[in-house]
Phi, psi and omega in degrees: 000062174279161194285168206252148171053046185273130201252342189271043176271009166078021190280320168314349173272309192273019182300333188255038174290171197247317227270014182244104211245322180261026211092148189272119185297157178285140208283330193266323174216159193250025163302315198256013181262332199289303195297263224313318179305325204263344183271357176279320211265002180293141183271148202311290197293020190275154164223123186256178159199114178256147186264131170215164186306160168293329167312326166319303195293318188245342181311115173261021178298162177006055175095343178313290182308337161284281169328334147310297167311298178301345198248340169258347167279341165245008160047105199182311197263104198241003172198148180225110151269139160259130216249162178287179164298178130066073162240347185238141177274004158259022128198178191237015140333059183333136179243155145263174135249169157232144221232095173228139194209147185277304213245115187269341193035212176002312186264019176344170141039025148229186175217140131292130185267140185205125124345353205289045170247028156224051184241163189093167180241164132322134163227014181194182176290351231252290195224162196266161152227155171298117170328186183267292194286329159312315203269343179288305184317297194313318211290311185270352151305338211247327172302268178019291179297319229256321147328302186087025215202130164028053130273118201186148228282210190196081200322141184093291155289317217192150165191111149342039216251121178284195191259337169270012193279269197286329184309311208296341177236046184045044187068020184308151170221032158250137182354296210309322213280309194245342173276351186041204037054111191301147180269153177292131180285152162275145171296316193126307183272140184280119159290351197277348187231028179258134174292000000 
């Protein structure tokens, strides 16, 4: 969990570092120099996860979105969680998780996509916490798959996605962008003829 969007990290010292291996992170923030350190530092079989700001998934400012594309083109990124609002009591700051593992076996060239940001209760005005049965759905959703055993995707929560998958949305990694959307149970009522 290093902190998020630190923008004053000396990154201007470090441009010729050997650990910006998929691209040199930006001077103003240090999300993508903390994903480079710990994936210089992953063991061949290793897999991390890291909380980083939501802005990660997608921001394409100074080089981000190329190190993101490099970091899915070298098939390193295995799991994208989206996380609910309001989980941390020091900021309010929407978090993801990321997933990174070198040897995927089965799941070459893909990422799981996973929603969860309308899982959890309120336990204050301030802030939500996750159930038990939330972090169990994420955890054996995220083996299952990972597993390659009784896995399948789930509008809305999950989805599967291959790298022209993610290509198609410019290497964009957030959740919402590939599980789409639960269909609405019907109700009974026609909308086309409520005034």
């Amino acid at each position: 969990n290093p902190p998020f969007n630190v923008s004053d990290w000396g990154g201007e010292r470090l441009r010729e570092d050997p650990r910006w291996r998929y691209g040199t992170p930006p001077t103003g923030n240090a999300n993508f120099a903390w994903v480079q350190h710990m994936i210089y530092h992953l063991a061949p079989n290793g897999t991390i996860g890291l909380v980083l700001a939501n802005g990660s998934m997608s921001s394409n400012t100074s080089g981000e979105g190329d190190i993101r594309k490099n970091l899915v083109e070298n098939d390193l990124v295995d799991c994208m969680i989206a996380l609910p609002s309001q989980l941390f009591y020091n900021t309010m700051i929407p978090a993801c998780l990321w997933f990174f593992r070198r040897e995927k076996g089965k799941r070459n060239n893909q990422v799981l996509f996973i929603d969860a940001r309308k899982m959890g209760e309120m336990i204050s005005r301030k802030n939500r916490s996750l159930r038990d049965e939330d972090i169990q759905k994420i955890a054996d959703t995220y083996h299952n798959w990972k597993k390659d055993e009784n896995y399948e995707d789930i509008l809305g929560f999950c989805k599967s996605a291959n790298r022209k998958d993610i290509e198609k949305h410019n290497f964009i990694l957030t959740p919402g962008r590939y599980v789409g959307t639960e269909e609405e149970e019907d109700d009974g009522i026609d909308r086309k003829s409520v005034v």
